[in-house]
C-alpha positions in Angstrom: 130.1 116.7 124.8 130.8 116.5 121.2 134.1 114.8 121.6 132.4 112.1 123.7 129.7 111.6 121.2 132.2 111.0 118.6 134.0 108.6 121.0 131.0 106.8 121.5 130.1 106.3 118.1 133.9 105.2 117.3 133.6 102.4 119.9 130.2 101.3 118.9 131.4 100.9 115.0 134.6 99.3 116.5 132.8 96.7 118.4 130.0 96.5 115.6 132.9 95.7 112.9 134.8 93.5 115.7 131.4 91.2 115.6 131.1 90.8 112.1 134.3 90.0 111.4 134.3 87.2 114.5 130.4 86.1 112.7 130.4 82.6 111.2 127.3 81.2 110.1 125.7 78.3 111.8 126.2 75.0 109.9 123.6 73.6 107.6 123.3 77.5 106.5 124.4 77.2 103.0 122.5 79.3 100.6 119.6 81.7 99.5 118.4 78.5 97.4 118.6 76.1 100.1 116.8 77.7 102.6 113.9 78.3 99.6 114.3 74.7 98.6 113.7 73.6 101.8 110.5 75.6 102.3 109.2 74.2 99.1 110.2 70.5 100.1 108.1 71.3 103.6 105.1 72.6 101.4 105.0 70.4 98.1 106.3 67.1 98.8 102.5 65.2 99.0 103.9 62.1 99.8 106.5 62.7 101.8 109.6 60.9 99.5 112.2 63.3 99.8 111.4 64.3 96.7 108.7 66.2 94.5 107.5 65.1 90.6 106.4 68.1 88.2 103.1 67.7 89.7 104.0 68.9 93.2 106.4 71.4 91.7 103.7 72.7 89.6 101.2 72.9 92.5 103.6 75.6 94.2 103.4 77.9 91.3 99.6 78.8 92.3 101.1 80.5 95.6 101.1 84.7 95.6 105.4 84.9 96.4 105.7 82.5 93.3 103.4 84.3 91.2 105.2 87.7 92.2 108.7 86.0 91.8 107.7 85.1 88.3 106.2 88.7 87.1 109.7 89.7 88.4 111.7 87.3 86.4 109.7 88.3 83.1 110.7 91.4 83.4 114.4 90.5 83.9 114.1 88.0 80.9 114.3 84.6 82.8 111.3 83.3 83.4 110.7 79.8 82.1 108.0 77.7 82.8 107.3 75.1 85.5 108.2 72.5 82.7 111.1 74.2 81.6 112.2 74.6 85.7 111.7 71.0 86.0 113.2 69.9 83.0 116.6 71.6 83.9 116.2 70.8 87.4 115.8 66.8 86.6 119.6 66.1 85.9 118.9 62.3 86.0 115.7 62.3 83.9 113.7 60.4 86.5 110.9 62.6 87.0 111.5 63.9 90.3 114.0 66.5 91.9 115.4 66.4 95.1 116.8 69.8 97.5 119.4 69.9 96.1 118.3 69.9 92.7 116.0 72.6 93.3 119.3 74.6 95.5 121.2 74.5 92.5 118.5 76.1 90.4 117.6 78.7 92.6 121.4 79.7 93.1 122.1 79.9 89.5 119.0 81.9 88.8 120.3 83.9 91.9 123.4 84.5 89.6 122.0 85.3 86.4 120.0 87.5 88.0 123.4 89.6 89.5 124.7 89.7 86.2 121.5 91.4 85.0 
């Protein structure tokens, strides 16, 4: 009985390992930051443009996961305000950020935040 258990449990790690290894992620799947950008783009963007000015940025600071995400990053030392965010965020100076401007930032804080 024991030998068979320990069979069993070989082949089920086998196969397990044989999935992951064969696992590709669908496409479009990109990032921790996209997928967060996007949910902000869904929620924010007032007008619909594709893109969000500080004021729709700002408005997504009142939610509780972005008031718990920011107690966090004070305590890790990286916190900046929504201003700051924006202001880094804005590459082109044009007073809005796209996705992908808001990707990027959340992937580089995801970075600091391993080095940490």
């Amino acid at each position: 009985m024991k030998k068979f258990a320990i069979a069993l449990l070989s082949g089920v790690l086998l196969f397990g390992a044989v999935c992951e290894a064969k696992y590709k992620a669908p496409e479009g799947v990109r990032s921790q930051g996209t997928k967060k950008s996007t949910y902000i783009f869904h929620n924010q963007d007032a007008d619909g443009d594709g893109k969000l000015t500080l004021e729709e940025f700002k408005n997504q600071n009142e939610t509780r996961d972005v008031k718990q995400e920011n107690r966090f990053l004070k305590k890790k030392g990286l916190y900046k305000t929504p201003e700051e965010q924006f202001k880094e965020m804005d590459a082109d100076n044009d007073g809005k950020i796209t996705p992908e401007d808001l990707a990027k930032f959340y992937d580089n804080q995801s970075k600091e935040l391993k080095k940490r």
